[in-house]
C-alpha positions as CSV (number, residue, x, y, z in Angstrom):
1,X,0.0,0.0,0.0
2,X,1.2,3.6,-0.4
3,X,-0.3,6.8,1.2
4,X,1.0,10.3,0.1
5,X,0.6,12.7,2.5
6,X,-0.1,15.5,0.4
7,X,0.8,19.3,1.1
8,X,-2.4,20.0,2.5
9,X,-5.5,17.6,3.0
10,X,-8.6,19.4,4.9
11,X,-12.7,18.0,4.9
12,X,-13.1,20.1,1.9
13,X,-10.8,18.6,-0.5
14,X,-9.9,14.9,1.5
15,X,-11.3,13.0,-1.6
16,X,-8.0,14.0,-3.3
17,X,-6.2,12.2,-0.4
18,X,-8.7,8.8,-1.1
19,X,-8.6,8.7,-4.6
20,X,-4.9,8.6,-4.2
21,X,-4.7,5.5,-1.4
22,X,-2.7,2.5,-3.4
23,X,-4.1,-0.3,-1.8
24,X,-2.5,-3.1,-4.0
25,X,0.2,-4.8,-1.4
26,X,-1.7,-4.9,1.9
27,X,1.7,-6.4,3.8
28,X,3.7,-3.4,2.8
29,X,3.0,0.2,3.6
30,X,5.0,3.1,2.1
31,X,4.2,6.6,3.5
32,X,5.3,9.2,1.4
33,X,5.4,13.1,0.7
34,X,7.2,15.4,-1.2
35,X,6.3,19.0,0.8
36,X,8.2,21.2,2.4
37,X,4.8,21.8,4.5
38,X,2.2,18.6,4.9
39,X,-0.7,20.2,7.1
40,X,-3.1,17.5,7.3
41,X,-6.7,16.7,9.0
42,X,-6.5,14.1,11.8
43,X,-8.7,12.1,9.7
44,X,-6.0,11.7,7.0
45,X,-3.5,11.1,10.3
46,X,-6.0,8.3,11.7
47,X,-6.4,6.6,8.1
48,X,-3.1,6.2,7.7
49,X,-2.4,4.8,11.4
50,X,-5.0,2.4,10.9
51,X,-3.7,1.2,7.4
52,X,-0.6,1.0,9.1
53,X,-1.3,-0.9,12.1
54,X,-3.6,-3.5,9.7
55,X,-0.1,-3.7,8.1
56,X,2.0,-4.7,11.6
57,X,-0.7,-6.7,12.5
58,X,0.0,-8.9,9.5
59,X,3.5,-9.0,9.8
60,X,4.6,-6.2,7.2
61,X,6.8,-3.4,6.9
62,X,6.5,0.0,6.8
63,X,8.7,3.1,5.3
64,X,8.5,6.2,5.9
65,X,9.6,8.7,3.1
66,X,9.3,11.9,4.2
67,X,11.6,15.2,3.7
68,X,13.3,16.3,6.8
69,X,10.9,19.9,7.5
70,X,8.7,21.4,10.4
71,X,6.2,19.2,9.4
72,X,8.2,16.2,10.7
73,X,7.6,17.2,14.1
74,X,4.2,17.6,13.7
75,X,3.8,14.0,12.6
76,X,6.0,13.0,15.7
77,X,3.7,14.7,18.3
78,X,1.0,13.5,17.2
79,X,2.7,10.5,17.7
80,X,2.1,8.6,14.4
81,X,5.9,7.2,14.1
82,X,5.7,6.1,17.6
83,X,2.4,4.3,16.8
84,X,3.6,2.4,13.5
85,X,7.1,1.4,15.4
86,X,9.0,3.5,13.5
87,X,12.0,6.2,14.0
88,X,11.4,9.6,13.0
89,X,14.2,11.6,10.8
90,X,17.3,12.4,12.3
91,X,16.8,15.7,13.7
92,X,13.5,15.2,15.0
93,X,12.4,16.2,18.6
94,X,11.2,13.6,20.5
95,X,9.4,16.9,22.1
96,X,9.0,18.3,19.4
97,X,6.3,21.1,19.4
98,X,5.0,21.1,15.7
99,X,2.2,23.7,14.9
100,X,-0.9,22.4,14.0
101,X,-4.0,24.4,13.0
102,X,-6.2,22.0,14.6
């Protein structure tokens, strides 16, 4: 499976986010964005936690490509590398104190 977090992702344009789920390998999830910024609802943060969790569940992998930016430490505090048992960039706060709009 691949999920692309994409620059921005809100309730008025999350179909965008959807449309774009690859759902082809269910044992493999790759998580992947190409902003500087990713601001996204906790919706799109909760879909991809649960896809991701379905994946450890089943004894897969997951990879996190991401760009080293502020959004980074969003994604950390809201704890979604710690959830899927993975390490956040080098450089990332474990406290980190990401801005969220939400």
């Amino acid at each position: 499976m691949k999920v692309e977090l994409p620059p921005a992702a809100n309730l008025a344009n999350i179909n965008t986010f959807f449309r774009n789920l690859d759902m082809t390998d269910p044992t493999n999830l790759a998580i992947h964005g190409e902003s500087k910024w990713i601001t996204v609802h906790p919706i799109v943060l909760s879909v991809t936690a649960a896809l991701g969790l379905d994946v450890l569940a089943q004894g897969g992998t997951i990879a996190f490509d991401l760009p080293y930016s502020t959004s980074v430490n969003y994604l950390t505090r809201m704890k979604l590398y710690e959830l899927l048992r993975c390490d956040p960039p080098k450089g990332t706060s474990k406290n980190a104190e990401g801005i969220s709009i939400f």
